[in-house]
N, C-alpha and C positions, 0 to 999 in steps of 0.2 A: 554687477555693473552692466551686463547686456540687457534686463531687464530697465535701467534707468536709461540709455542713450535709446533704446526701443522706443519710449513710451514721451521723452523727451521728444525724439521724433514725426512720431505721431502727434503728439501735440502741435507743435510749428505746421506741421499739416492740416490739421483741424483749425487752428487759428489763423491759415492765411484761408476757408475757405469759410467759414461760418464768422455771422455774426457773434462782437463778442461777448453778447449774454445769451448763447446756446448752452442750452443745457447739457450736452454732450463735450462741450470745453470743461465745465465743470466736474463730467464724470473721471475726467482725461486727469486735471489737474488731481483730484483726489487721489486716482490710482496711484499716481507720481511721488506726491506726498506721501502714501506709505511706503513707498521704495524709498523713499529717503528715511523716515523713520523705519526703517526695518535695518538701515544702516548705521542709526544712532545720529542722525544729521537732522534732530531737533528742528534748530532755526529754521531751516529751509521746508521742513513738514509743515513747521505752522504754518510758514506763511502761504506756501500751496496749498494746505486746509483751508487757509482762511477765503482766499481766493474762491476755491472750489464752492463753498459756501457762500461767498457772496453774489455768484453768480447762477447758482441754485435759487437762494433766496428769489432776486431781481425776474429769472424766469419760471418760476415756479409757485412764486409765493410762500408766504410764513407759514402753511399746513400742510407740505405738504409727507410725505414720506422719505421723499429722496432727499428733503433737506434736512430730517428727521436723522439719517444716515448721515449725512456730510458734517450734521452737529457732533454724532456720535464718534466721529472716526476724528474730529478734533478732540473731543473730550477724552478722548482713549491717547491721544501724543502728549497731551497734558498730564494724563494719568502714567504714561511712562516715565515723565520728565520730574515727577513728582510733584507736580503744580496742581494739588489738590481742590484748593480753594479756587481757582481757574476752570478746573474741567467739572466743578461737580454744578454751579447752573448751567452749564451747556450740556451736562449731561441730563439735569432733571427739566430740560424744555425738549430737548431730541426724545426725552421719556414723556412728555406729555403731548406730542404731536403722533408720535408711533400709536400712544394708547387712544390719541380721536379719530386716527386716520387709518387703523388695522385692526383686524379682529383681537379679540382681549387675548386669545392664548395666540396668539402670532410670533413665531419662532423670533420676529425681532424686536418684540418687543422684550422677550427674556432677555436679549443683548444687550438691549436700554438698562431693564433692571441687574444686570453683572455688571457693567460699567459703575453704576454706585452701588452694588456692593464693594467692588474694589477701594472705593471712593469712601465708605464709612468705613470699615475694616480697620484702613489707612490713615484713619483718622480716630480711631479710638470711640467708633459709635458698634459696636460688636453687635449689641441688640438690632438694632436698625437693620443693618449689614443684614443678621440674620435672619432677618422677618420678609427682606426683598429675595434671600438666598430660596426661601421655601418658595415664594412665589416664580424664580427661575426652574426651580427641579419639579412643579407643578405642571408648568407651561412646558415643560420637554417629555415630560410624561406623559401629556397629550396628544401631543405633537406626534409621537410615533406611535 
């Protein structure tokens, strides 16, 4: 709870001083949104995602990495709320922005690819699932 009136906080601060397509409102609103899904407060994740993301978008444009993230971190509420068919194109566009905009073993780009593994798994694609699972345990092999 002190982490959500914190962060609520901050936000009403950030939004009476910044225009309101700064990109920093949307990093604000995103955090928020996982405080509220880490609480199981669904509705109000999304629509703080959604937010966050649209004002990513609007300042940053459709390539860029941070909106790459803001896709991912909605397609992961969806993926908890079981809304499959919801989070797996926002998942496989936040995986197609990461793979133009970041090196190919870029640690988030393995995130993009677990987000649908979760996403095939959960849906009865096992093969699929596990052909992105090698490419995640490739990329962290790298990585360190």
């Amino acid at each position: 709870m002190q982490a959500e009136t914190t962060l609520t906080r901050a936000l009403k601060i950030k939004e009476s001083g910044l225009p309101s397509d700064h990109p920093d409102l949307g990093s604000y609103m995103g955090n928020l949104a996982s405080v509220y899904q880490a609480q199981g407060r669904f509705p109000q994740a999304e629509t703080m995602f959604l937010r966050a993301l649209s004002i990513k978008k609007k300042a940053l444009g459709e390539e860029n990495a941070e909106v790459a993230l803001s896709m991912s971190n909605l397609a992961e509420a969806y993926i908890g709320q079981g809304s499959f068919e919801k989070a797996e194109p926002i998942a496989l566009r936040a995986l197609k922005i990461s793979e133009s905009t970041l090196v190919p073993n870029h640690p988030d780009v393995a995130v993009r690819l677990a987000s649908l593994v979760k996403i095939y798994r959960a849906t009865g694609r096992a093969e699929l699932a596990n052909d992105l699972a090698m490419r995640v345990t490739k990329i962290s092999a790298e990585v360190r």
